[in-house]
KOLTIDO-959564 format. One record per residue (C-alpha): x, y, z; residue in one letter. Coordinates in steps of 0.5 Angstrom, whole numbers, m for minus. Layout:
% KOLTIDO-959564
{atom {X; Y; Z}; 'A'};
...
//
This chain:
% KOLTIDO-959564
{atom {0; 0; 0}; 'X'};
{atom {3; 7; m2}; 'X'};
{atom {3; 12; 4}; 'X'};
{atom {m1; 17; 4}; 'X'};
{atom {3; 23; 2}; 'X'};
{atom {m3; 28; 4}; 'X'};
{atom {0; 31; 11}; 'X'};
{atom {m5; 32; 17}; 'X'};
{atom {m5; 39; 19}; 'X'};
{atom {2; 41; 20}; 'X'};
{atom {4; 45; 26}; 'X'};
{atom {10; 50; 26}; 'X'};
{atom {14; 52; 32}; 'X'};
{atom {19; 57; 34}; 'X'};
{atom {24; 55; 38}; 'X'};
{atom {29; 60; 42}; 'X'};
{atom {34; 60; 48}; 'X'};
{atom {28; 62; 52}; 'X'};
{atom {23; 55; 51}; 'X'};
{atom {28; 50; 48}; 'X'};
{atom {28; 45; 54}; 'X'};
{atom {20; 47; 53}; 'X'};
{atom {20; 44; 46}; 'X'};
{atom {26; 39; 47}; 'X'};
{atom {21; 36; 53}; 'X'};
{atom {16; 35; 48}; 'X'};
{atom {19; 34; 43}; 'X'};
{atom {21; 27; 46}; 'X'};
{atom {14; 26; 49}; 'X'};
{atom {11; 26; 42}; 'X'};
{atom {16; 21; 39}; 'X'};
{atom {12; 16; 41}; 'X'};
{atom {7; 18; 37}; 'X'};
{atom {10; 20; 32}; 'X'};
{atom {16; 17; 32}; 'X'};
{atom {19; 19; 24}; 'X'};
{atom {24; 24; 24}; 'X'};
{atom {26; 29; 18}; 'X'};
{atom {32; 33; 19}; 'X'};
{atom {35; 39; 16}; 'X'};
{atom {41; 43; 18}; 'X'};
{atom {44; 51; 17}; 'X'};
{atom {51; 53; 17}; 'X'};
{atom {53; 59; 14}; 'X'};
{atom {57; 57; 9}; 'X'};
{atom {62; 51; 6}; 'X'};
{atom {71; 53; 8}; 'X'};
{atom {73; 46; 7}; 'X'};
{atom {73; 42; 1}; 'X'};
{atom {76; 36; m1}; 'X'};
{atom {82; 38; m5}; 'X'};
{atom {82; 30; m8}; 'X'};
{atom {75; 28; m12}; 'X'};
{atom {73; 35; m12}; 'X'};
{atom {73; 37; m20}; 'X'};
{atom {75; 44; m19}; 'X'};
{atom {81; 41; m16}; 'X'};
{atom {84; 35; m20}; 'X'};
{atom {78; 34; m24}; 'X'};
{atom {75; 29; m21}; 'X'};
{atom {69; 27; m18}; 'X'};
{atom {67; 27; m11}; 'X'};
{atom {64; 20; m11}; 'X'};
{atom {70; 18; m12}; 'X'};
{atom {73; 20; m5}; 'X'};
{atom {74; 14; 1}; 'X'};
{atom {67; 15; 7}; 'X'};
{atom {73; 17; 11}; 'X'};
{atom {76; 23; 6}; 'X'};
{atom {67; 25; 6}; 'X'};
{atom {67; 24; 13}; 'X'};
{atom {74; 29; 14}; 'X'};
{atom {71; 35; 10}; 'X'};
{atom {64; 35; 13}; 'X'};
{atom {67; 34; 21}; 'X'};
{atom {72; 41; 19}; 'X'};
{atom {66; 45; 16}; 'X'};
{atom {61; 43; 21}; 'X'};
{atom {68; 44; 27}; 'X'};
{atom {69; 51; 24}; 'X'};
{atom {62; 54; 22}; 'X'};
{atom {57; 54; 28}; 'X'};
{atom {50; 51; 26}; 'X'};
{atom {45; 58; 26}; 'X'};
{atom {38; 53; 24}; 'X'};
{atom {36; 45; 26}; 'X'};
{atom {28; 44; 22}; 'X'};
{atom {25; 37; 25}; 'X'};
{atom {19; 35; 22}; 'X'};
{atom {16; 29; 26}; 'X'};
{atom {11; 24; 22}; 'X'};
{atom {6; 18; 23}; 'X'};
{atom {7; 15; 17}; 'X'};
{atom {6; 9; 17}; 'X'};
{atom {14; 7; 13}; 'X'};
{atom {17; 0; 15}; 'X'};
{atom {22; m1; 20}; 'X'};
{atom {28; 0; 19}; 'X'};
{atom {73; 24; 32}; 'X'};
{atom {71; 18; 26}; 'X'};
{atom {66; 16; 21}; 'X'};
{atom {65; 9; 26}; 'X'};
{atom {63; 14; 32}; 'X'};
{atom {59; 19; 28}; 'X'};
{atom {55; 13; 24}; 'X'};
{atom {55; 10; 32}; 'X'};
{atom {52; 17; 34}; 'X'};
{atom {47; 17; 29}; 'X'};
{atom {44; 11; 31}; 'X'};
{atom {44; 13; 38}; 'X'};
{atom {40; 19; 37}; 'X'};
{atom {35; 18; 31}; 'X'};
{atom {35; 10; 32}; 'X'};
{atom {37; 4; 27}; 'X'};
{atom {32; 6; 21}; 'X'};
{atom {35; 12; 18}; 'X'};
{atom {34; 13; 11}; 'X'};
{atom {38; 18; 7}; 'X'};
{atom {35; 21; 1}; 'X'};
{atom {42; 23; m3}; 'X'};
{atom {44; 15; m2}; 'X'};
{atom {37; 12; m5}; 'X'};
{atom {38; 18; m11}; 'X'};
{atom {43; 14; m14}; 'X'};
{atom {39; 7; m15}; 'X'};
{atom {33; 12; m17}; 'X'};
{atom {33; 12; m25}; 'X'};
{atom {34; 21; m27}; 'X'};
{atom {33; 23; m20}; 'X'};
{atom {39; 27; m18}; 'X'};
{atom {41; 34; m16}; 'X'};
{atom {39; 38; m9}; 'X'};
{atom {33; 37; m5}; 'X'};
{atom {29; 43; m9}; 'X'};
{atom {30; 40; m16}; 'X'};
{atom {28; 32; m14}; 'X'};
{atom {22; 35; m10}; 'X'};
{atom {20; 39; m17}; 'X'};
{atom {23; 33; m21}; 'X'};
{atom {18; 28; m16}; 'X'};
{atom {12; 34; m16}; 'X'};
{atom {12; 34; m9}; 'X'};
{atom {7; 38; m6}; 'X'};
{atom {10; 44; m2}; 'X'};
{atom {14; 50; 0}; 'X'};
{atom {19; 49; m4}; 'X'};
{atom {24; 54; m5}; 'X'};
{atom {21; 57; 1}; 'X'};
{atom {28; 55; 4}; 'X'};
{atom {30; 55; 11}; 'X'};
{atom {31; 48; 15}; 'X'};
{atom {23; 48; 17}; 'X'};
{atom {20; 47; 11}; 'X'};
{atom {27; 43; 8}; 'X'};
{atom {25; 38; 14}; 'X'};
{atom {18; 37; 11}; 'X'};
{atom {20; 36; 4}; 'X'};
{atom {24; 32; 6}; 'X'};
{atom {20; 27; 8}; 'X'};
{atom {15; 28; 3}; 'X'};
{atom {21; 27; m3}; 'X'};
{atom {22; 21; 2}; 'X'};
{atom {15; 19; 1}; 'X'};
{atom {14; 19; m5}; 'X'};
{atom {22; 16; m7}; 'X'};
{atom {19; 10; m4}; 'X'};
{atom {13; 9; m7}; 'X'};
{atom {15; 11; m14}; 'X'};
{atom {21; 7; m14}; 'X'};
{atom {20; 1; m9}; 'X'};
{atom {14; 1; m8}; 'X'};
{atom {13; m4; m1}; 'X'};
{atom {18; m8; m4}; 'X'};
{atom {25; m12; 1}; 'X'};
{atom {29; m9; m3}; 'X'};
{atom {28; m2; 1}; 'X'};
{atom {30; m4; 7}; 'X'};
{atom {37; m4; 4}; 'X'};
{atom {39; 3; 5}; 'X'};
{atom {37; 3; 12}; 'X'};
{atom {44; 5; 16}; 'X'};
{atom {46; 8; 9}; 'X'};
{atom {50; 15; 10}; 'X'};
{atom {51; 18; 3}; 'X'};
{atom {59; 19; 2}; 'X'};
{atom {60; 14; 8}; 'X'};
{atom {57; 8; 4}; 'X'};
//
């Protein structure tokens, strides 16, 4: 059965210094019942990028790069730029369950579980389906904010993207359940 990509309601809050232990609080009480999670990140910026398998560089391709060479220049971003946004959108959907790139791999799981699916991984077993969030969401005629861009509203087409790769591509098929654990660029 394909999942209904029809949202309830969607409820959009503020968080702040003033009430973020407030919404942390009900943040891990609503995931009983809500318990798929789509996340999005907002740094300022990129500084580090690889110098090997990064075509500017040598003309190579970034696909190319070891997960621990990926792993390196994500962490040295994420290490010298401060984080200005986190969007989280939590769903009821009903999808199957499912320092260095072992603890990072590790601390993804600790904090979102074992059934962690990435979009950019799944992409490239998806025929004419690739570049950023934006164009795959038009590409797929996800319904949404798009280019509204702020990590609330990328949280959220997110999992509608997600939600619809799944059902135009795999339909309820086991051969889904072969990405769960799949980091792009640490595969």
């Amino acid at each position: 059965m394909a999942p209904n990509l029809k949202l309830k309601p969607i409820e959009i809050r503020e968080v702040w210094l003033d009430n973020l232990y407030k919404e942390f609080y009900g943040i891990s009480n609503a995931l009983v019942r809500f318990p798929i999670v789509s996340m999005d990140t907002r740094f300022p910026g990129v500084i580090y990028h690889p110098t090997r398998g990064n075509s500017i560089h040598d003309g190579t391709s970034v696909y190319f790069l070891r997960p621990v060479s990926n792993y390196q220049a994500l962490k040295s971003n994420v290490d010298a730029l401060k984080l200005i946004q986190v969007g989280l959108t939590m769903s009821d959907s009903n999808l199957p369950d499912f320092g260095t790139v072992h603890i990072f791999v590790l601390l993804v799981r600790m904090f979102f579980g074992a059934q962690v699916y990435d979009i950019k991984h799944i992409m490239k077993f998806c025929n004419n389906l690739y570049g950023g969030l934006e164009r795959v969401a038009k590409t797929l005629e996800v319904d949404g904010e798009v280019g509204n861009r702020h990590a609330g509203s990328d949280s959220l087409i997110t999992l509608k993207t997600f939600l619809k790769i799944k059902e135009k591509f795999f339909g309820d098929g086991n051969y889904f359940k072969l990405f769960v654990g799949v980091l792009y660029g640490l595969e």
